[in-house]
C-alpha positions in Angstrom: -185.5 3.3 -85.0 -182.1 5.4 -84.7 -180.4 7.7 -86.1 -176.9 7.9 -86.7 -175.2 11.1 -87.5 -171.7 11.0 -87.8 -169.2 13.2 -89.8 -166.9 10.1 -90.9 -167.5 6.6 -91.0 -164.1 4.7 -91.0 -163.2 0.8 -91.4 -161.0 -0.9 -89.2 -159.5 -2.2 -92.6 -158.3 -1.4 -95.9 -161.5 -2.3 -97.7 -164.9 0.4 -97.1 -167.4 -0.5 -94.8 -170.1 -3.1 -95.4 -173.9 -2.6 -93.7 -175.0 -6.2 -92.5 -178.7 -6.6 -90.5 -178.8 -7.7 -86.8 -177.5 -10.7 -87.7 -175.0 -9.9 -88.8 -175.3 -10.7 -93.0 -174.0 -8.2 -95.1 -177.2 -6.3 -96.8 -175.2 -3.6 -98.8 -171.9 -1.7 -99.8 -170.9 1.5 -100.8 -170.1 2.5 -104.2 -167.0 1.2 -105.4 -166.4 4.2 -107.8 -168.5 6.7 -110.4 -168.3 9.2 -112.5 -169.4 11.6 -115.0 -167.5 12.2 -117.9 -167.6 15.1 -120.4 -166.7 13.7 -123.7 -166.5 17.4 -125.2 -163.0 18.0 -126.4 -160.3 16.0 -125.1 -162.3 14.1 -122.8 -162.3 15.4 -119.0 -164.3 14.1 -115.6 -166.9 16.4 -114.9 -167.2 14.6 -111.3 -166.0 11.0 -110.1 -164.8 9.1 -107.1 -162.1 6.6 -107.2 -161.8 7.0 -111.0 -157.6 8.6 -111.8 -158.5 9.3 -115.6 -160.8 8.8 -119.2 -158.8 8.3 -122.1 -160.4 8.7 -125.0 -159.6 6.0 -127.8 -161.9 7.0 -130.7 -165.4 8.7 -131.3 -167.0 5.5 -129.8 -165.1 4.1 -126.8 -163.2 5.1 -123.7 -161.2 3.8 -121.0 -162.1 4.4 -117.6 -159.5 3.9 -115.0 -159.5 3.8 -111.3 -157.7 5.1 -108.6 -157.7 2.2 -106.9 -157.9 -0.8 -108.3 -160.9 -3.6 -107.7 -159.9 -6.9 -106.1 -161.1 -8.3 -109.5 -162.6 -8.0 -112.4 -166.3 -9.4 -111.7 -167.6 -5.9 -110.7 -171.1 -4.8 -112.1 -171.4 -1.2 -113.5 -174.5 0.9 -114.5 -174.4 3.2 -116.9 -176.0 6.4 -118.6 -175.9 8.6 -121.6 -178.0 12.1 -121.9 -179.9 10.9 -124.9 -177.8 8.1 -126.7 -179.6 4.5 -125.8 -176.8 2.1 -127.3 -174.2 2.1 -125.0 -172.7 -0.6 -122.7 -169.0 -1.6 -120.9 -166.7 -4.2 -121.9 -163.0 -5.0 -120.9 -163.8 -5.0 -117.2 -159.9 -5.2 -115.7 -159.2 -4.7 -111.9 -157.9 -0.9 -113.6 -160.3 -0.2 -115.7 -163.0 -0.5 -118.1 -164.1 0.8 -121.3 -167.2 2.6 -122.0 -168.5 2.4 -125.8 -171.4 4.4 -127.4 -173.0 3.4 -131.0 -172.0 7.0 -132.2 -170.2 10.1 -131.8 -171.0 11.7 -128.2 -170.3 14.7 -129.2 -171.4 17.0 -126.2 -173.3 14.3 -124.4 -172.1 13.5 -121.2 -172.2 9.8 -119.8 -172.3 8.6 -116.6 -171.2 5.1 -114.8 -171.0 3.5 -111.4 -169.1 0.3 -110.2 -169.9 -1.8 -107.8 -167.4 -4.6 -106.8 -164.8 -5.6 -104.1 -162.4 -3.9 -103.2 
């Protein structure tokens, strides 16, 4: 086995890398984007990457948009809340998506990552 330890990894292209087996068959990507969002007051991002902003629209749902946007909007996306259990995504656009919660967050932060093509 080897190691490689590198301080970048650039494509030779506009999209990120891909890893592929010997054969040369893709077998993973990098995340497309995540984040963590602080619903506490306005609504900020705790921590993210490729994600420009979170609007908040009510108590309930949120629109998460990207920096740059997705090739299309078949991307799949994971998601997490601190203690809240219904929660899920709809609207998936190439731009963004919204994030909705069966109550008032309040001071619970939630969590997402995307992964689709770029």
């Amino acid at each position: 086995m080897s190691t490689l330890a590198v301080g970048t990894i650039k494509s030779v292209s506009s999209t990120p890398p891909v890893f592929q087996n010997t054969s040369g068959v893709e077998i993973g990507q990098l995340a497309f984007a995540w984040c963590n969002i602080d619903p506490t007051g306005s609504s900020s991002i705790a921590d993210s990457h490729n994600i420009s902003s979170v609007a908040e629209n009510n108590q309930n749902t949120y629109t998460i948009s990207f920096a740059r946007a997705c090739a299309n909007a078949n991307y799949a996306i994971g998601s997490d809340v601190e203690t809240e259990t219904n929660h899920f995504t709809d609207t998936h656009q190439t731009g963004s998506f919204r994030f909705r919660t069966g109550g008032n967050l309040s001071d619970q932060h939630f969590s997402a990552i995307v992964f689709g093509d770029s």
